[in-house]
C-alpha positions as CSV (number, residue, x, y, z in Angstrom):
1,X,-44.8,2.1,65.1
2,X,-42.1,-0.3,66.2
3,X,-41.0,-0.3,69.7
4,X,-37.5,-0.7,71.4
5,X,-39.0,-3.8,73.0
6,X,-40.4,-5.0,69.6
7,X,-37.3,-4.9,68.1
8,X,-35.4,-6.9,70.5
9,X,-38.5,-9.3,70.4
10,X,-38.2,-10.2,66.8
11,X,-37.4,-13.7,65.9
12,X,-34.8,-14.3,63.7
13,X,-34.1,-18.0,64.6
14,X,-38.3,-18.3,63.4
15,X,-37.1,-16.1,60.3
16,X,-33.8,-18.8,59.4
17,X,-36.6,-21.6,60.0
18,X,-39.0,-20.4,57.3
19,X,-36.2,-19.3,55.2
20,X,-35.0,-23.3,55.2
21,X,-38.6,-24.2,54.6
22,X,-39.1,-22.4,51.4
23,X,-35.7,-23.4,50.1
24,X,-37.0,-26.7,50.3
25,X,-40.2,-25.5,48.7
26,X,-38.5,-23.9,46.2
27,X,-36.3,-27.0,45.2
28,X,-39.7,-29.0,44.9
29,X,-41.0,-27.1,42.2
30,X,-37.7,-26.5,40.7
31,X,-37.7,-30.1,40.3
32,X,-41.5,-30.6,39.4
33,X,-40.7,-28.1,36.7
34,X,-37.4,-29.6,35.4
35,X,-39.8,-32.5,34.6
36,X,-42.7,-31.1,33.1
37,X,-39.7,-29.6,30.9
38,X,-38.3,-33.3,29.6
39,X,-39.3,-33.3,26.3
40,X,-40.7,-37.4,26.3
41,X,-43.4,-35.8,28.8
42,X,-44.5,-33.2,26.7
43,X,-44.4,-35.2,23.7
44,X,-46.1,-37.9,25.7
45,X,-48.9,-35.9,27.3
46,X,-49.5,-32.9,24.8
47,X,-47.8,-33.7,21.1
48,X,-50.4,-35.6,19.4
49,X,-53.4,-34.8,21.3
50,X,-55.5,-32.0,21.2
51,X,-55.5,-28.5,21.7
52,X,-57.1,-28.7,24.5
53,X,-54.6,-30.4,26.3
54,X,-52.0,-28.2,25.2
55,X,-54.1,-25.2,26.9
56,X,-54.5,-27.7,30.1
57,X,-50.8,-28.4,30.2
58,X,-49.4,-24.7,29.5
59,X,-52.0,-23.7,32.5
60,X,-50.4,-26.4,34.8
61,X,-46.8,-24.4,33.9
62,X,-48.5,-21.2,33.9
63,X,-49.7,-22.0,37.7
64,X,-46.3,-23.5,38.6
65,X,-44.0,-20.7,37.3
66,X,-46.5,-18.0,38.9
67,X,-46.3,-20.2,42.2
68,X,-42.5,-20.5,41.7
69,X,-42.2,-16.4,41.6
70,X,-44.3,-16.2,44.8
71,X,-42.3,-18.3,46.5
72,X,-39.0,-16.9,45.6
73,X,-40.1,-13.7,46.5
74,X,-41.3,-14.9,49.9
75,X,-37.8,-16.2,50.4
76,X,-35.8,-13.3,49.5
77,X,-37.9,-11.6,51.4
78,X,-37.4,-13.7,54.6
79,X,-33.5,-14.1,53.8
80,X,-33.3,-10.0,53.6
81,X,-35.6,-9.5,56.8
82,X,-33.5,-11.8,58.4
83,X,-30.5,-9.5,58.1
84,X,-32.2,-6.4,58.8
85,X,-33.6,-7.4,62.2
86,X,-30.3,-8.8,62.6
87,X,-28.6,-5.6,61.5
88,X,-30.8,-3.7,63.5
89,X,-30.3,-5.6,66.7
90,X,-26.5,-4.6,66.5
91,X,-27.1,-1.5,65.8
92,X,-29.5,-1.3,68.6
93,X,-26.7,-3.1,71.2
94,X,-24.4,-0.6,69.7
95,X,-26.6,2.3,71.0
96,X,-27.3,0.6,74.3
97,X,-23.9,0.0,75.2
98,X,-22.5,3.8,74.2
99,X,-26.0,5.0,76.4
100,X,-25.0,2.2,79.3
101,X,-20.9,3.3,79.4
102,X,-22.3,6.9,80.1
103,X,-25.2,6.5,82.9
104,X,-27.9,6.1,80.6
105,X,-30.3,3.2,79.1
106,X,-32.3,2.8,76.1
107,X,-36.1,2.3,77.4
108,X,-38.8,0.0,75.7
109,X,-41.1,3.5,75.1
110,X,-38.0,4.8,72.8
111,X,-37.0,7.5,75.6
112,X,-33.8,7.4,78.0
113,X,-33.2,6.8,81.7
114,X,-30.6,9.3,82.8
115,X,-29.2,8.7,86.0
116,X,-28.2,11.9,86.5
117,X,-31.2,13.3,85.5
118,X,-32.1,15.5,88.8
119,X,-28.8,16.0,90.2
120,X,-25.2,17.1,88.0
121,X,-22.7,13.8,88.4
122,X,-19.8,14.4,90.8
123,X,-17.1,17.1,89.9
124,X,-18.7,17.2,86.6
125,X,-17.3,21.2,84.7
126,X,-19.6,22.8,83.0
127,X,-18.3,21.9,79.5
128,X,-18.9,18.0,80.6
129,X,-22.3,19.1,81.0
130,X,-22.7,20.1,77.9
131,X,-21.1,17.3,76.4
132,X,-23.7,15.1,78.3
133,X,-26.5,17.2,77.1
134,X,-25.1,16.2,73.3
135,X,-24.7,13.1,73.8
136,X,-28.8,12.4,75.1
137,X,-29.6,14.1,71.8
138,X,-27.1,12.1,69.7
139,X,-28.5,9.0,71.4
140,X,-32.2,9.5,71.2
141,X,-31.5,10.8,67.5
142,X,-29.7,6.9,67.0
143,X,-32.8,5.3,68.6
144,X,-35.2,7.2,66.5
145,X,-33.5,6.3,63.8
146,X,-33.7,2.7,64.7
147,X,-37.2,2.7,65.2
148,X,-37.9,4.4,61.9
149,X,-36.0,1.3,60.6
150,X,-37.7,-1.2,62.6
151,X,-41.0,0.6,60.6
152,X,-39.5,0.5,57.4
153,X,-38.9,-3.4,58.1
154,X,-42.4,-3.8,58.5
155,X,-43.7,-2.2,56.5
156,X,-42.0,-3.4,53.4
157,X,-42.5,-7.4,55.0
158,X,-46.2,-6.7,54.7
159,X,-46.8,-5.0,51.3
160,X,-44.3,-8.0,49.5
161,X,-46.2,-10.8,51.7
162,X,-49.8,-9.4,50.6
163,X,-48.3,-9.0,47.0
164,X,-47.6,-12.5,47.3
165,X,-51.0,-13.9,48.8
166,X,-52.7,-11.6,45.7
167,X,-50.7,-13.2,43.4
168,X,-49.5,-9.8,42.6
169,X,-46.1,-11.3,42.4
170,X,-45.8,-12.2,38.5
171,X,-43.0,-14.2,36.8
172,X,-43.1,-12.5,33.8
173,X,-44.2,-14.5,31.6
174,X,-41.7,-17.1,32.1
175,X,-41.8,-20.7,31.5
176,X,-39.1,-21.2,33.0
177,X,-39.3,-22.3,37.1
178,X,-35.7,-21.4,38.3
179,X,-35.9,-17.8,36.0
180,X,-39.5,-17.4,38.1
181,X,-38.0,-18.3,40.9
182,X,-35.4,-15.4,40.2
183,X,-37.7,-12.6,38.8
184,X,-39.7,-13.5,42.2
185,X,-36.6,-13.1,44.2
186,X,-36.0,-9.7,42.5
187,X,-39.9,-8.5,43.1
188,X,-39.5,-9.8,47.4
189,X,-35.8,-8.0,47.9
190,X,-35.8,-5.5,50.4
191,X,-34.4,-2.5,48.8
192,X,-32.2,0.2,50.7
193,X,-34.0,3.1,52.2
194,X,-33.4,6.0,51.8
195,X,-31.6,8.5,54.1
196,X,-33.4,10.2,56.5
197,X,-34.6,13.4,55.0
198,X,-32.8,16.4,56.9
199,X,-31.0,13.8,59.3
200,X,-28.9,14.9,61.7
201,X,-25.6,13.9,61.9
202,X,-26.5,11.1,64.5
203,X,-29.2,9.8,62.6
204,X,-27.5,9.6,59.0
205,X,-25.1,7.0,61.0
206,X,-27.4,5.3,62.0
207,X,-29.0,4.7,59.3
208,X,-26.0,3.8,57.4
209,X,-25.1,1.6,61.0
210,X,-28.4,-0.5,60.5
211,X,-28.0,-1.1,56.8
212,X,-27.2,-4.8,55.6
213,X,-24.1,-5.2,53.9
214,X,-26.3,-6.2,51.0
215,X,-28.0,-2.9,51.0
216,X,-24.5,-0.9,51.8
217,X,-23.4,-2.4,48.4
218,X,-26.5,-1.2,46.4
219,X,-25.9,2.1,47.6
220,X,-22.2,2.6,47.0
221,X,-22.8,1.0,43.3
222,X,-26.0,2.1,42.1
223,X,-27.0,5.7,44.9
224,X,-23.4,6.7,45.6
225,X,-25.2,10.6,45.7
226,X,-26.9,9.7,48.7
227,X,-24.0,9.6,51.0
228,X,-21.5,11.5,49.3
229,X,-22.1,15.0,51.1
230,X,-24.2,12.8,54.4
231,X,-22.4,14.1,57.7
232,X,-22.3,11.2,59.8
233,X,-21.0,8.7,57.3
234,X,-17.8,7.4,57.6
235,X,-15.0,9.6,55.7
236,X,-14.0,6.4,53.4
237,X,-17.1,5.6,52.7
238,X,-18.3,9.4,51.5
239,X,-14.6,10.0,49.3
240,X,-15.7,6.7,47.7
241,X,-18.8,8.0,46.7
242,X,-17.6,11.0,46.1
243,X,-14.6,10.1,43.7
244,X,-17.0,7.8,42.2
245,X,-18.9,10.8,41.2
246,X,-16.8,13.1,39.2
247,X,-17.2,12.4,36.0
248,X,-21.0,12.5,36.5
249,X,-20.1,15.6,38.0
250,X,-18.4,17.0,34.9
251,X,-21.0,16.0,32.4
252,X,-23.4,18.2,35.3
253,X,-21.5,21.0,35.1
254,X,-20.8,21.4,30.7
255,X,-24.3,21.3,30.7
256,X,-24.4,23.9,32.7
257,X,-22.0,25.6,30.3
258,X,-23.8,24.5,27.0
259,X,-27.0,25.9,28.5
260,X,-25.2,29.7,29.8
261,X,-23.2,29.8,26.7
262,X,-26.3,29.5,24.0
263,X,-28.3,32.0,26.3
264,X,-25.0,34.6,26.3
265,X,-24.8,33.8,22.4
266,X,-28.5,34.9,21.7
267,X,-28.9,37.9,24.7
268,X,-25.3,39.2,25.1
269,X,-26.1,39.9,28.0
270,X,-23.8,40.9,30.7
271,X,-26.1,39.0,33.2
272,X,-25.9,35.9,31.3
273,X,-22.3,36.3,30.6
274,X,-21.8,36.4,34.2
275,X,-23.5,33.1,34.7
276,X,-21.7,31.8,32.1
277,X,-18.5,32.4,33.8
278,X,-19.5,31.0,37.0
279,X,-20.5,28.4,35.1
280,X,-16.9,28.0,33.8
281,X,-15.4,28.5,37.3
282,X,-17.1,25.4,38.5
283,X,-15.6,23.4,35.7
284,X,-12.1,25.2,36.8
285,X,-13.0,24.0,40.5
286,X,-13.5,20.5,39.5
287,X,-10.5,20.6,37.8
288,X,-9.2,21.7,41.2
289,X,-10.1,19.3,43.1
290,X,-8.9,16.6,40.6
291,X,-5.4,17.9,41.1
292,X,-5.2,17.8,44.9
293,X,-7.2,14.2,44.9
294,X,-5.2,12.6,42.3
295,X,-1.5,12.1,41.2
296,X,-0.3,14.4,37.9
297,X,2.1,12.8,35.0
298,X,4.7,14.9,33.5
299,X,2.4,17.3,32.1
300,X,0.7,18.1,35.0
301,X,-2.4,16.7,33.7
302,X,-4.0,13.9,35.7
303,X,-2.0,10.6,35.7
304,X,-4.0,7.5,34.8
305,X,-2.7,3.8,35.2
306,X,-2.5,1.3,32.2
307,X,-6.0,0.2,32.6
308,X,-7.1,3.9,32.2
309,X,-7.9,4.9,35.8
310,X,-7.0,8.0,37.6
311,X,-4.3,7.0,40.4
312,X,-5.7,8.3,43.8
313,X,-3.4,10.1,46.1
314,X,-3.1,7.6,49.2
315,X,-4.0,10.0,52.1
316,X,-6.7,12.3,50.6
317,X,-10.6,11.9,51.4
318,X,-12.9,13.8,49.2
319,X,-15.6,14.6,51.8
320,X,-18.0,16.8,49.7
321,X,-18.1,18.3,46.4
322,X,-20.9,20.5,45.5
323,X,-21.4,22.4,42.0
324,X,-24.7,21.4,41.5
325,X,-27.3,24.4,39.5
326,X,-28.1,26.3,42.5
327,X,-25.0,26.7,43.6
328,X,-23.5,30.1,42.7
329,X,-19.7,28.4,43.6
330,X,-18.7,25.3,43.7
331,X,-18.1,24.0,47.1
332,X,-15.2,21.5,48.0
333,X,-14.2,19.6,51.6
334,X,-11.2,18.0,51.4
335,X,-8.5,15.9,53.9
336,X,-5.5,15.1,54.3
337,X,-5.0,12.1,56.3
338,X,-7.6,9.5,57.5
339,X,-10.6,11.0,59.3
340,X,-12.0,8.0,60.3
341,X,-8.6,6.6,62.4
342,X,-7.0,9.5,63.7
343,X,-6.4,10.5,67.3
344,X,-6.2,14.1,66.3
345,X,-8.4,15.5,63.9
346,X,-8.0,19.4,62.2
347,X,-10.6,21.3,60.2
348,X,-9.5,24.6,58.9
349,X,-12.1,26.8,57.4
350,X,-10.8,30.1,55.2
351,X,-12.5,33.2,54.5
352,X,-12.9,35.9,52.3
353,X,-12.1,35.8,48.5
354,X,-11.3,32.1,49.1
355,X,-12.6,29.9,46.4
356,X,-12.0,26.1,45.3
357,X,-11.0,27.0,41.9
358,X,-8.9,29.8,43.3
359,X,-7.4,28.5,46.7
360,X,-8.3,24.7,47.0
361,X,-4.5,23.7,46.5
362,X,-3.1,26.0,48.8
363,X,-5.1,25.6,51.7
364,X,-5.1,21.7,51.1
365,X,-0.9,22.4,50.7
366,X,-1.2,24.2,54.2
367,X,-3.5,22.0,56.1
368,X,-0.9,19.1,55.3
369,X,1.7,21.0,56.6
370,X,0.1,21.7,59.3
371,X,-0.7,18.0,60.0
372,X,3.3,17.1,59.2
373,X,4.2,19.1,62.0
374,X,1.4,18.1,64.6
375,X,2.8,14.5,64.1
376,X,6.5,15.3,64.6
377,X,5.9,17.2,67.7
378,X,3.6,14.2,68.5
379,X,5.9,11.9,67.9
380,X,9.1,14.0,69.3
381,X,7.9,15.7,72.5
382,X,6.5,13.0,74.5
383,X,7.0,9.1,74.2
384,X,3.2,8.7,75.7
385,X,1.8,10.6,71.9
386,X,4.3,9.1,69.6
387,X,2.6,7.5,66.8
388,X,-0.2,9.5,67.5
389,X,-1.7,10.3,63.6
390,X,-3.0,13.8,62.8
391,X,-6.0,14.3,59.6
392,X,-6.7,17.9,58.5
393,X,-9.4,19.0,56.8
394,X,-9.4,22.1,54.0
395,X,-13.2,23.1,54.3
396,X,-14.1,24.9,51.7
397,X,-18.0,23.9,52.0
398,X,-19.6,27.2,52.1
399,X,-19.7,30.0,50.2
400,X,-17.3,32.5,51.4
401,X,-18.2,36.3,50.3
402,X,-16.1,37.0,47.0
403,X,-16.9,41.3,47.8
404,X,-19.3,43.4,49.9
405,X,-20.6,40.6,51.6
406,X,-17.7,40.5,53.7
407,X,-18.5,43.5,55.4
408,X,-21.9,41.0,56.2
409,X,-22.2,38.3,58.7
410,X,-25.0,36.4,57.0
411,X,-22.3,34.4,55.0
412,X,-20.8,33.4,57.9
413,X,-24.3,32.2,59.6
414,X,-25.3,30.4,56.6
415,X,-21.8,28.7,56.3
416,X,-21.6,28.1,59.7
417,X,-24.8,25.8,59.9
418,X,-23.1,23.8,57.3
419,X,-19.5,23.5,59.4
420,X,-21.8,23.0,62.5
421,X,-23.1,19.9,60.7
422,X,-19.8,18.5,59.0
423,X,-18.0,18.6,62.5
424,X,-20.9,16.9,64.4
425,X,-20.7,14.0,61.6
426,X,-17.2,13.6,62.5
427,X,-17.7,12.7,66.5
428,X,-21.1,10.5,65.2
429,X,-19.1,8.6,62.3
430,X,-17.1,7.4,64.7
431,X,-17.2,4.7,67.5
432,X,-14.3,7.2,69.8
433,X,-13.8,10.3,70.2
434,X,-11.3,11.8,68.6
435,X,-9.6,15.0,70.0
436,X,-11.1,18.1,67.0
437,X,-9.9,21.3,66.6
438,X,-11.4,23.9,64.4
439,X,-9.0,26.7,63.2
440,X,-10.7,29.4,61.6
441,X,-8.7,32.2,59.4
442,X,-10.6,35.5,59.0
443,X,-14.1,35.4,57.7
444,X,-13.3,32.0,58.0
445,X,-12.9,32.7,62.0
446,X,-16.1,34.0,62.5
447,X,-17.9,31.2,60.3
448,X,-16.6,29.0,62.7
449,X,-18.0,31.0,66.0
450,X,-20.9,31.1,64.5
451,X,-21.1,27.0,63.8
452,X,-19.0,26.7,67.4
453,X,-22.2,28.2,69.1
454,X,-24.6,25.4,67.8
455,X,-22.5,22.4,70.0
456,X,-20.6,20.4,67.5
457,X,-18.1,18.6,70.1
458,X,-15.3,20.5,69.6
459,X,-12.6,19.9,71.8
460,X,-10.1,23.0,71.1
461,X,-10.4,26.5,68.6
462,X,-7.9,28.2,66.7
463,X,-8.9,32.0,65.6
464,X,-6.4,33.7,63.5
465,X,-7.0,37.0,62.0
466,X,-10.0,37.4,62.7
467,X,-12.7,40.2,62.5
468,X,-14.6,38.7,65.1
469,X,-16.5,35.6,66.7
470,X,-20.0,36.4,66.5
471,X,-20.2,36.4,70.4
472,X,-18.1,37.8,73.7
473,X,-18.7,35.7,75.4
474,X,-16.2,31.9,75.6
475,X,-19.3,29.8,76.9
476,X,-21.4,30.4,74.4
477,X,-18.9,28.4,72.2
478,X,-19.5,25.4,73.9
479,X,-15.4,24.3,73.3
480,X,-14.6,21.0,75.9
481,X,-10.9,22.4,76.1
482,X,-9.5,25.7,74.9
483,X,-9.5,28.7,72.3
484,X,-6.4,30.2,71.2
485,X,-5.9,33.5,68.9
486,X,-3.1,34.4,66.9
487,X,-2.8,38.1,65.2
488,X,-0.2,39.6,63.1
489,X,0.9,43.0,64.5
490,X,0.7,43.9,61.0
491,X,-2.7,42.3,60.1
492,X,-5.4,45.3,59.5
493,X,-8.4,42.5,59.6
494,X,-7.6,41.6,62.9
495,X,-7.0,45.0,63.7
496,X,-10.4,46.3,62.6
497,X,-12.5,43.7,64.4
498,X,-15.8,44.3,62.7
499,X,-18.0,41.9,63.9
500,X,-18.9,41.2,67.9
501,X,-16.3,38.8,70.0
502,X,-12.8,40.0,69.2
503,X,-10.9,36.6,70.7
504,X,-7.9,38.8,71.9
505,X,-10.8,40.6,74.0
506,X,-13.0,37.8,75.6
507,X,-11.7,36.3,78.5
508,X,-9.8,33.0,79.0
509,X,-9.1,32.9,75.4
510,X,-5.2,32.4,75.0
511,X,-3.2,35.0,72.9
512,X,-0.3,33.2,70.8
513,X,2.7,34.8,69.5
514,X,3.1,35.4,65.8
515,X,6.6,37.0,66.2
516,X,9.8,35.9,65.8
517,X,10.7,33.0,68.4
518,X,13.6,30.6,69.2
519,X,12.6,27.0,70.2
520,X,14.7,24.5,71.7
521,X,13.7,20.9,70.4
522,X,13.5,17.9,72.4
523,X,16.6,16.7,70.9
524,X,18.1,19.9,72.2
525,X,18.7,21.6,68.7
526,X,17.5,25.5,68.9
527,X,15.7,26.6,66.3
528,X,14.5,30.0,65.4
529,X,11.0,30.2,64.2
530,X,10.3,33.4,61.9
531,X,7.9,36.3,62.6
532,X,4.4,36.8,60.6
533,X,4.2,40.1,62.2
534,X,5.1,43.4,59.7
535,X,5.3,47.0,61.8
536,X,7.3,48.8,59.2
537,X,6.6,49.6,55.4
538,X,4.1,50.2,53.4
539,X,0.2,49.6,54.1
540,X,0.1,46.8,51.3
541,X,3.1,44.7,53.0
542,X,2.2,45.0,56.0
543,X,-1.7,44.0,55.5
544,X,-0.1,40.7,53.6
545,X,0.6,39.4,57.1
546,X,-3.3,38.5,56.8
547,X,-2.3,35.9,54.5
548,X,0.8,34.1,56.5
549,X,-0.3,32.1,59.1
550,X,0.2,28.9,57.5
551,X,3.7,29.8,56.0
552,X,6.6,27.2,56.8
553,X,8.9,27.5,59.8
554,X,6.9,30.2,61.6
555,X,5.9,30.9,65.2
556,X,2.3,30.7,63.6
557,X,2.3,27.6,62.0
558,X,4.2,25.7,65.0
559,X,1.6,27.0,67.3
560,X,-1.2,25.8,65.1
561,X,0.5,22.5,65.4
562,X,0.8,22.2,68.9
563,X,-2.9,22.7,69.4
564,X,-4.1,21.0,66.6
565,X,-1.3,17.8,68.5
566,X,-3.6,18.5,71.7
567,X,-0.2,19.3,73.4
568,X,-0.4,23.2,73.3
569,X,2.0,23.4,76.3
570,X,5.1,23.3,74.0
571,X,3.3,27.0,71.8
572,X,4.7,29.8,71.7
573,X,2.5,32.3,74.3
574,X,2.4,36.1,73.2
């Protein structure tokens, strides 16, 4: 087991020293070998002699290349270690500083001094408590992490240096010093680890954080899978990965086709033709996401450039895509704008019926106008948050119930582990902090109180429509700021609030209006907002009201705005 202290202990400067001594080791026998190679040698010592000199003289090349591989892995291997302990030292300064900047330090024993530890700091609220209490686990996640690496270092230093001193380091069969030297090189590389298994959010970055760049590059070329779905990673890095992906993806899913299709052919079925339709929908979902992640031609098929490539759209991340065997739908996260740079960052999670092949486009369609509007109000209602950038996030990474399941919570538990998780990555991917707001619509509302009641770092909730929150009570959703509701008069769902914690009944929650409203902009310009409330007509109409929070130029929409901008002041109160 590595130590905090053993890590900062670590030599690196002795490392660069025996680096430069086998480079010059290396050189020697490059250059002992380059002459055995000259052809007057050989045909001096070995070409009219006997053949017992010959055996003598492919021994002395035999010894040389084998010492050659030795030595090259040796060097690789003190070149890589070198960059790992160096790595791991920033990372390790990196953790030290965040603990340091809030009252607490990183001991040598792997645990935390918390000056605050007996007493609560001065005029600290009970939500900056909490915060605190996240951050001491987010930290000593980062420093377990750390130590796991500083293991892994170790470890794989010692099992390449006694490969090398049992001359278990071979040069395959090479008579060639410079290729031993290489296939030597290859055998002493440290490879990238692999993620921690069930990491937390904190922990996945920081693994990725202690990485070399060497070993960052092996894993977006050659283990892309690894990060592409990782909360924690940075949001470039996993739509990278993630893009890179898709055609893999595609080839997954037609064998899962091929396989439900000749099944269907010899049973008929209707069990197997089910699950060859799902099958299908996952292709349809894929195709999906390809739309909304890519630019269309004329035809409204994919556009591709000269060379053949698919032409990204500029401000999406792909942050997960999931229609792998045992999933029953595919699952899609998807945002618009940059995750990792803005100040204000939106994730909207839908409910029931809602399905990527089905409704990927339109929530991604509604989430970006949603951001549009949170950056003109930014950028219109106060000089101090102009320029302020907005990303929102469609999450469509759990399976919402498609029937009677809705009249269930256990979809809304199960999917609101995984939102739990995704918003935690976004506060550990990032060096700040930016200012996240979850909006939930219907089942989507209480798949979000559920994953609200785990401590994610949320700074402000958005409930809308909803059946219910999973609890009554505001504290037990752990939100640094506020929560706000909106409800159609005309919206049924809302109405019928099935499942504990109405959020127009729990206290301090704040009730937005959904009705008509007439706003006067900062340039003085009155504009009237329309109304997703329906009182009159029949059932059907007026239970559509469910479905119009998002639409264009309502009270609704430009109250989601303002709280998703952080500047809920200028919304529309009930």
């Amino acid at each position: 087991m590595v130590d905090i202290g053993g890590i900062n202990d670590w030599d690196t400067a002795g490392l660069e020293r025996l680096s430069r001594s086998l480079a010059s080791r290396i050189s020697t026998l490059i250059e002992l070998g380059d002459q055995l190679a000259r052809p007057e040698l050989v045909d001096g010592w070995v070409g009219e002699t006997s053949e017992e000199a010959r055996r003598a003289f492919d021994a002395v090349v035999d010894r040389l290349t084998d010492s050659a591989a030795q030595t090259g892995a040796v060097k690789r291997l003190t070149d890589d270690t070198e960059n790992a302990v160096t790595a791991l030292k920033r990372a390790l300064a990196d953790v030290s500083s965040l603990a340091f900047a809030n009252d607490f330090a990183v001991c040598n024993d792997n645990t935390l001094w918390d000056r605050w530890a007996f007493e609560r700091s001065p005029n600290q609220t009970d939500a900056e408590a909490a915060d605190r209490q996240r951050l001491k686990a987010e930290l000593l996640d980062r420093v377990g992490e750390i130590v796991r690496r500083g293991t892994d270092i170790e470890e794989n230093a010692a099992g390449i240096m006694t490969a090398a001193a049992q001359n278990s380091i071979t040069d395959h069969g090479s008579t060639d010093v410079r290729e031993a030297v290489d296939f030597g090189g290859d055998q002493g590389s440290m490879k990238a680890p692999m993620p921690p298994e069930d990491g937390k959010p904190a922990e996945n970055n920081q693994w990725w954080d202690s990485l070399t760049d060497d070993q960052r590059d092996y894993v977006r070329s050659e283990r892309p899978y690894w990060i592409g779905d990782l909360d924690g990673i940075p949001a470039a890095e996993r739509s990278t990965a993630n893009l890179a992906q898709l055609d893999l993806d595609r080839s997954t899913i037609d064998g899962q086709i091929n396989e439900a299709r000749a099944r269907f052919e010899q049973t008929e079925n209707a069990l197997d033709e089910k699950r060859l339709q799902l099958a299908l929908d996952k292709r349809a979902s894929l195709d999906a996401v390809e739309r909304v992640m890519f630019e269309l031609g004329e035809d409204g098929n994919v556009a591709r450039d000269p060379e053949g490539n698919r032409i990204p759209f500029p401000d999406r991340q792909l942050l997960s895509f999931d229609a792998s065997p045992g999933r029953t739908l595919a699952t899609a996260v998807v945002a618009v704008g940059d995750v990792d740079t803005a100040d204000h960052v939106s994730v909207h999670t839908p409910g029931f019926t809602s399905t990527v092949d089905g409704g990927l486009a339109n929530l991604v369609g509604d989430v970006r106008s949603v951001r549009d509007l949170s950056e003109w109000q930014l950028d219109h209602y106060s000089t101090d948050t102009a320029g302020q950038s907005v990303a929102s996030v469609a999450f469509m990474g759990y399976e919402a119930p498609q029937n009677v399941g809705v009249l269930s919570d256990d979809m809304a538990r199960t999917g609101g582990d995984r939102l739990a998780s995704f918003l935690d990555g976004i506060d550990a991917s990032r060096s700040d902090d930016p200012h996240l707001t979850a909006v939930g619509h219907s089942y989507g509302s209480l798949t979000t109180g559920f994953a609200l009641q785990d401590g994610t770092g949320v700074d402000d909730a958005v409930f809308m429509g909803s059946p219910g929150v999973g609890t009554d009570n505001l504290g037990a959703l752990h939100i640094g700021g506020d929560a706000y509701t909106l409800a159609s008069g005309g919206d049924g769902v809302a109405a019928l609030a099935r499942f504990d914690g109405d959020p127009r009944e729990i206290a301090g929650v704040h009730d937005l209006s959904t009705r008509a409203a007439d706003i006067v902009m900062p340039d003085g310009t009155d504009v009237a907002l329309m109304s997703t409330d329906r009182f009159t007509g029949p059932i059907i109409d007026r239970m559509g009201s469910h479905s119009d929070y998002y639409k264009l130029d309502t009270t609704s929409q430009f109250n989601q705005a303002a709280v998703v901008a952080g500047i809920p002041d200028v919304a529309v109160a009930r």
